[in-house]
C-alpha positions in Angstrom: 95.0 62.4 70.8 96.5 65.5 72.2 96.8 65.2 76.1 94.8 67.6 78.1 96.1 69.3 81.4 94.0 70.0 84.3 91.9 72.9 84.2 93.0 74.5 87.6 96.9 74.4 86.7 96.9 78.2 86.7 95.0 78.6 89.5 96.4 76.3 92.2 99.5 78.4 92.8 98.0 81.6 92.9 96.1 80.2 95.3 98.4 79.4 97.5 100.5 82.4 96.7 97.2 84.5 97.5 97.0 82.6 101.3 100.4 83.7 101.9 99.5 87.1 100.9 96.5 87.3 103.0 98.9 87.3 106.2 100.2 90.3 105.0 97.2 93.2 105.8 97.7 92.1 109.7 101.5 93.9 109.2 100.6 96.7 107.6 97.7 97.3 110.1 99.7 97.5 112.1 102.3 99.7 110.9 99.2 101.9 109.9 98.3 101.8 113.7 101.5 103.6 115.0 101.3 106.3 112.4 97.4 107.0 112.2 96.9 107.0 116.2 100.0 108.7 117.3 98.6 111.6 119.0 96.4 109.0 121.2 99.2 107.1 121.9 101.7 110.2 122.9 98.4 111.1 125.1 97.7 107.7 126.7 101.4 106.9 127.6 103.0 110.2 127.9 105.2 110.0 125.2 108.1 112.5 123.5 108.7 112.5 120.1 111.5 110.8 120.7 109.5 108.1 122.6 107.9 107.2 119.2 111.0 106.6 117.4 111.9 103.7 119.7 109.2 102.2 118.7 110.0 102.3 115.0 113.4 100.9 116.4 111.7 98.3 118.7 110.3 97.3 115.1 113.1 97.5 113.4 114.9 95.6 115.5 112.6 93.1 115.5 112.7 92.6 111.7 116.5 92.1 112.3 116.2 89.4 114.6 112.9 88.0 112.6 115.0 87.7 109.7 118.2 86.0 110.8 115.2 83.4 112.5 113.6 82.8 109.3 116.4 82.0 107.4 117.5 79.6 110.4 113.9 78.1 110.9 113.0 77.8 107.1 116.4 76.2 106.6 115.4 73.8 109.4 111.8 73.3 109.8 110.7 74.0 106.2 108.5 77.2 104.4 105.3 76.5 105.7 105.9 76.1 108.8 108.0 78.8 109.1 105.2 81.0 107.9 102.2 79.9 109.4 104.1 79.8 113.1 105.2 83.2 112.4 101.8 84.9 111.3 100.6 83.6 114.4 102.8 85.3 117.0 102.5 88.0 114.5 98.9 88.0 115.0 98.6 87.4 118.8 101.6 90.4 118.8 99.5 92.9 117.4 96.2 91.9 119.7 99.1 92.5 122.6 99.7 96.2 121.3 96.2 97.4 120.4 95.0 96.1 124.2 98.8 97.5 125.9 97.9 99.1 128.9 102.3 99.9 129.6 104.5 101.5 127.7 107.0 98.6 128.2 104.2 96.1 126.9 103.6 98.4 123.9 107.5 98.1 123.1 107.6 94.4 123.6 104.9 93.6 121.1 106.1 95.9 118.8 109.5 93.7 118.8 107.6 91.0 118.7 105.6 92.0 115.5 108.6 93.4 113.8 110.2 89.6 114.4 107.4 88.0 112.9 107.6 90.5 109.7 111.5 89.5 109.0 110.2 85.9 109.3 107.1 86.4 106.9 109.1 88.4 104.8 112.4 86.5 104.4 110.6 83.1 104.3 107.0 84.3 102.2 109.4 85.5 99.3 111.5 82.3 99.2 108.2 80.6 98.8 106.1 82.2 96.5 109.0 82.2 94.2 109.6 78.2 94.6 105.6 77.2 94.3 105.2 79.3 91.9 105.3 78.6 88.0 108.0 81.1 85.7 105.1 82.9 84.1 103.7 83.7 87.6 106.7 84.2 89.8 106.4 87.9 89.5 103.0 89.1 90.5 103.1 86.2 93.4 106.2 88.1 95.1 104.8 91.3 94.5 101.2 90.6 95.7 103.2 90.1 99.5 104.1 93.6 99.4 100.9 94.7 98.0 98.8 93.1 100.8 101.0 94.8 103.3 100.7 98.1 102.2 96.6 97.6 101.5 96.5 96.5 105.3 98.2 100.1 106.2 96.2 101.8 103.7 92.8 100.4 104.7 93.4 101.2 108.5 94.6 104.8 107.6 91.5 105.5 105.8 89.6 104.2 108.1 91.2 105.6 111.1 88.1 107.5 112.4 86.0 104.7 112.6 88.4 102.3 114.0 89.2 105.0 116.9 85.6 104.3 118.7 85.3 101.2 118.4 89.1 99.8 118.9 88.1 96.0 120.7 85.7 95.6 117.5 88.5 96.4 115.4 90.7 93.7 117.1 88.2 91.2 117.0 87.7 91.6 113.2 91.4 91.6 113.1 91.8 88.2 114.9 88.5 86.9 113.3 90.7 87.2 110.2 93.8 86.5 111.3 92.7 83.2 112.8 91.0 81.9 109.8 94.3 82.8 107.4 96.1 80.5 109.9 93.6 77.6 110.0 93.6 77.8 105.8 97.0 78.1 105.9 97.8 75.2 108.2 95.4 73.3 106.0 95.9 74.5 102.2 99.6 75.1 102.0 101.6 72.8 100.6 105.5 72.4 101.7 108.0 74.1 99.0 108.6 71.5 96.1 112.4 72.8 96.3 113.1 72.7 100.1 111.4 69.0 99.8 114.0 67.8 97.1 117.0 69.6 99.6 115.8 67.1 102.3 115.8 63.7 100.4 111.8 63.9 99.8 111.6 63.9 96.1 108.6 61.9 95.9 106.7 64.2 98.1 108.2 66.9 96.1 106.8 65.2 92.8 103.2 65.1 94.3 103.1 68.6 95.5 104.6 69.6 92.0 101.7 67.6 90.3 99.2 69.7 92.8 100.7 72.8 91.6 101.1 72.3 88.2 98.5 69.7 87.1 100.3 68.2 84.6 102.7 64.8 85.7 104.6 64.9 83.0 105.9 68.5 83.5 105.9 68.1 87.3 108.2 65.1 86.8 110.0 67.5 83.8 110.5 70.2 86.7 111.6 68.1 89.2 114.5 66.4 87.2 115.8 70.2 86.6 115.2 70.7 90.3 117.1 67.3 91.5 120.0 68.4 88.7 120.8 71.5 90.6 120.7 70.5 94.1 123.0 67.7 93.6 125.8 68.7 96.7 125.8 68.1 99.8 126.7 72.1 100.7 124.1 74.1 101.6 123.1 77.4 103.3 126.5 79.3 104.4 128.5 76.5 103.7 127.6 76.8 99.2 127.7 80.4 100.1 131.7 79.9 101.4 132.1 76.8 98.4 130.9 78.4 95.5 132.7 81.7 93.8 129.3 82.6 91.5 127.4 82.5 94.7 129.9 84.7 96.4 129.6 87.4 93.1 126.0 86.9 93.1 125.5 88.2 96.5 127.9 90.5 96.7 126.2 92.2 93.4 123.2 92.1 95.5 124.7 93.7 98.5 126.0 96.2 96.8 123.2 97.6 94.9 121.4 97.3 98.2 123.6 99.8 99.4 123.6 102.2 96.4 119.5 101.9 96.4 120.1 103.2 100.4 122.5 106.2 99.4 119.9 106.9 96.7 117.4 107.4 99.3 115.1 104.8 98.5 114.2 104.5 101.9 115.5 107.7 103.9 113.0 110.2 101.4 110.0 107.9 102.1 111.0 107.9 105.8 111.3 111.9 106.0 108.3 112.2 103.7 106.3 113.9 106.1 108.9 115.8 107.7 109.8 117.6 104.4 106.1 118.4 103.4 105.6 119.9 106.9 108.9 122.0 106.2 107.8 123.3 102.8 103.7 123.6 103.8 102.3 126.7 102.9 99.0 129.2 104.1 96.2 126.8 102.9 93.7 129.8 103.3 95.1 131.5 100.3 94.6 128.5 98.1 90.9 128.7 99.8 90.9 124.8 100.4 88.5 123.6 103.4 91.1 121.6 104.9 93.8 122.2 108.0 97.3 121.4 108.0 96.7 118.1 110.4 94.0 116.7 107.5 96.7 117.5 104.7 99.2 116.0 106.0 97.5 112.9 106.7 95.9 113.2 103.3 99.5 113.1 102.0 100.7 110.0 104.1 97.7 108.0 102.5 98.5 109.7 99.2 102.0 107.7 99.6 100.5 105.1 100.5 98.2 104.9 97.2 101.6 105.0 95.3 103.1 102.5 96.8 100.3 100.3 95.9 100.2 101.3 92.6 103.7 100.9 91.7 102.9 97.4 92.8 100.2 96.4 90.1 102.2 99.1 87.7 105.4 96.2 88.0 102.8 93.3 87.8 102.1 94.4 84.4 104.9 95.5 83.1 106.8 92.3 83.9 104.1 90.7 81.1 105.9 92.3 77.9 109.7 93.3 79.8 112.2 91.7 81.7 113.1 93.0 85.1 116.2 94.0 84.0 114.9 96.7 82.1 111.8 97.5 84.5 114.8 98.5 87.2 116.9 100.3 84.9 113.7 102.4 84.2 112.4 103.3 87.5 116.0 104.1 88.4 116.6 106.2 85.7 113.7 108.1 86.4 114.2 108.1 90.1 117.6 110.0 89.4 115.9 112.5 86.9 113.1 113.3 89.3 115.7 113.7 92.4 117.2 116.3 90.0 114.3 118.2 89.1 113.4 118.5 93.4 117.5 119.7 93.4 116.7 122.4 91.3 113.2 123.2 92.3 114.2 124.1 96.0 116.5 127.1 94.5 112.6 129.0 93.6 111.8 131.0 97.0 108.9 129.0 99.0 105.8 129.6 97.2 102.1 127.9 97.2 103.0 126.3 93.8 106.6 125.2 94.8 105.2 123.2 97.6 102.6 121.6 95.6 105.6 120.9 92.6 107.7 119.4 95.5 104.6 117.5 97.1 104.1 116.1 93.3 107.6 115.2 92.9 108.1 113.3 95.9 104.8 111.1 95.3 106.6 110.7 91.7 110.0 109.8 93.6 108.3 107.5 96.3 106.5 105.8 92.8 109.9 105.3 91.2 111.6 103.9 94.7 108.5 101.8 95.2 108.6 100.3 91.7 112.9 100.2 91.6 111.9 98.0 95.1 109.1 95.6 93.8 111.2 94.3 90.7 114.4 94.4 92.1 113.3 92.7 95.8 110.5 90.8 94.7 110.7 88.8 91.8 114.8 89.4 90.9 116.4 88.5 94.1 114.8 85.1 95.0 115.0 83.9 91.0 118.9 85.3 91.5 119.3 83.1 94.0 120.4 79.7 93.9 118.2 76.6 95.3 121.1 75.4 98.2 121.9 78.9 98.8 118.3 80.9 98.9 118.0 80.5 102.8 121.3 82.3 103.7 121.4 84.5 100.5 118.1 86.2 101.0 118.5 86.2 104.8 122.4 88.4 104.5 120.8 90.8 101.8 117.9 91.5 103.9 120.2 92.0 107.2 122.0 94.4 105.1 118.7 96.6 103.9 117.7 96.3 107.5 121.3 97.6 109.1 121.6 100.4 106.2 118.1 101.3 106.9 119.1 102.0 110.4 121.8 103.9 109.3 120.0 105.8 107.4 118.0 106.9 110.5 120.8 107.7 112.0 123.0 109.7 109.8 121.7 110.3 106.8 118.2 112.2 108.2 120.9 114.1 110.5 123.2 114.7 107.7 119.5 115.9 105.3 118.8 118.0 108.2 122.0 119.4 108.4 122.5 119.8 105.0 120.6 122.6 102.7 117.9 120.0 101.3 118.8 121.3 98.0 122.3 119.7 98.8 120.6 116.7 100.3 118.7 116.2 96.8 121.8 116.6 95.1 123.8 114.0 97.2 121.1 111.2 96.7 120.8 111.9 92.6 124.5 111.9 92.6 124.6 107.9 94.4 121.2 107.3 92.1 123.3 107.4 88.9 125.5 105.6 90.2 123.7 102.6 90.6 121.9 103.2 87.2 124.9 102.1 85.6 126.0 100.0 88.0 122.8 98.3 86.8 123.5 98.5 83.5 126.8 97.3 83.6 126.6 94.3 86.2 122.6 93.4 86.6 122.0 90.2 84.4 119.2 89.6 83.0 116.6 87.4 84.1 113.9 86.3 81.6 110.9 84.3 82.2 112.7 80.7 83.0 112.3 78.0 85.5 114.5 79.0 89.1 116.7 75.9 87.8 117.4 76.9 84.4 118.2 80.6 85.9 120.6 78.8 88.7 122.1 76.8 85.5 123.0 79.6 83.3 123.9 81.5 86.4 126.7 79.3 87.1 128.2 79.0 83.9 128.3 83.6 84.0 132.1 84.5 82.8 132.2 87.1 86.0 
């Protein structure tokens, strides 16, 4: 008689996966915040321009620090932990900001958020991708970005609303927040793979069992799992021990960089600025709108991308590797940087800005999708069990620092720069890492984490 598996073995880890996810609005809230209300804040605090760019840096910063303490705490203390702790300062960091009454209070929570981002980030990734089972890997990472980037979108639509009635808008925020944490604290099982690391494989067995409800191919997965982390090196120590490691991440950190000089990040950044440079007499077009609603209609336009690059990727990844999902959104990526390169030679006209408006929602779509594959579901299956901690921690510190730098010489240097030049530059480093993805990026197909750190070893670099 054939053996029957439990009926809720597909539903237990995207229920987990979902819990972690649900942290994920409270960021983008308040990301949405800063962006949405900046002209109450600039009014309230008597702020400068410049004033608001620190704190974007007070943010990033945070994330810096958040990130090099997840990999630390979640090497330590475990996944769950690590999250739930996190969320919460998260949490009562973002009550601290929406109730700041000082500018110095405003920055300090904002640090204090952006810390307990790079913790939920660094740490949520890892752990989706270790609870979850090879045929649902994908859509768990991606649904962490997705919930951060419905959170901002959700608080920029309803920015009108939420501007009467801000302490309403906190409490709903905390009533939420609060109850993610208590489910959390209670639901969420401790990562199957960081269990085996410290020496409890027969915990490990049972939360295997939970998640896959079937013992013969929890017991199946955790053989593969024990086969693997055999070694006492772990962390930065199998990162200095082992020369695939060493390749992987370097491979990592390099098409971290190229994605940077694509501008991946730096276009989305200076989205706004570059509509406002290229806007045009609305009057003429005879649209019942002013420039302040467009531009905001814009920002929530980019926002919409994003979010549907997300469940674009989620879909994709059903019938093609991401492999070739990265290629794609790169290639196209580099064709639509192109097509903006030659646009801006037209003189400024109504239809040119609405073909460059176009274009960079196409772009952002590309980046967004190139972003989701490649950060989401290929780095933590890349990454080996012993070494995920440290791996995923150093690639995000370099995103983070090249991010910066962005900020701080390649808007300068765009600014500078003719922006027809600027486009050209970017496509220029884009094709670059379109074959430096096609000649290097291996492929990852829909295997267990094990049997992807097996084969992974045995790679003729």
């Amino acid at each position: 008689m054939k053996k029957n598996k439990a009926p809720t073995s597909k539903l237990h880890p995207f229920f987990y996966t979902g819990l972690v996810a649900l942290m994920g609005p409270v960021y983008g809230a308040d990301l949405a915040f800063l962006a949405a209300f900046k002209l109450q804040l600039i009014n309230q605090f008597m702020l400068s321009s410049q004033d608001l760019h620190i704190l974007l840096d007070f943010l990033i910063l945070g994330s810096l620090a958040g990130v090099m303490l997840g990999g630390l705490l979640s090497y330590n203390s475990g996944r769950k932990l690590t999250l739930v702790g996190a969320f919460t300062v998260g949490l009562a960091g973002l009550c601290t900001s929406l109730l700041a009454n000082a500018f110095s209070t405003l920055l300090l929570s904002q640090f204090v958020i952006g810390a307990s981002l790079g913790i939920y980030f660094s740490s949520g990734v890892c752990y989706v991708a270790e609870v979850c089972a090879h045929d649902q890997r994908g859509s768990g990472g991606i649904s962490l970005l997705f919930a951060v980037l419905l959170g901002a979108l959700l608080v920029s639509l309803s920015r009108n609303l939420i501007g009467n009635s801000l302490l309403i808008a906190m409490f709903v925020i905390l009533l939420y927040g609060l109850t993610v944490v208590v489910l959390a604290a209670l639901k969420l099982p401790e990562s199957p793979r960081y269990l085996v690391l410290t020496g409890a494989s027969d915990e490990a067995l049972s939360v295997l069992i939970r998640l896959r409800g079937d013992s013969g191919r929890a017991a199946r997965e955790l053989a593969r799992i024990n086969e693997v982390c055999r070694g006492e090196d772990r962390g930065i120590m199998f990162f200095l021990h082992s020369e695939e490691v060493r390749h992987t991440i370097w491979l990592l950190v390099i098409s971290s960089l190229l994605m940077h000089l694509s501008g991946f990040s730096i276009i989305p950044y200076c989205f706004m600025d570059i509509i406002r440079e290229n806007q045009f007499d609305f009057s003429s077009l005879k649209l019942r709108t002013r420039t302040n609603d467009f531009i905001q209609g814009m920002a929530q336009a980019a926002l919409t991308v994003a979010l549907f690059s997300s469940v674009c990727v989620a879909l994709a990844l059903r019938s093609f590797t991401v492999r070739k999902l990265v290629l794609f959104g790169t290639a196209m990526a580099a064709v639509l940087l192109i097509s903006m390169f030659l646009l801006t030679f037209f003189e400024l006209t109504q239809l040119k800005g609405l073909l460059l408006g176009a274009l960079l929602l196409l772009y952002m779509f590309c980046a967004s999708f190139v972003f989701n594959a490649f950060f989401m579901v290929f780095l933590p299956a890349i990454l080996p069990t012993r070494g995920r901690d440290f791996g995923f921690t150093l690639v995000c510190l370099v995103n983070l620092v090249c991010f910066m730098g962005g900020q701080q010489l390649l808007e300068p240097l765009g600014n500078n720069l003719e922006i027809s030049k600027f486009f050209a530059l970017c496509a220029l480093f884009c094709l670059l890492l379109l074959g430096y993805f096609y000649k290097l990026m291996p492929l990852v197909q829909r295997r267990n984490l094990e049997d992807l750190e097996y084969r992974e070893q045995r790679r003729d670099y």
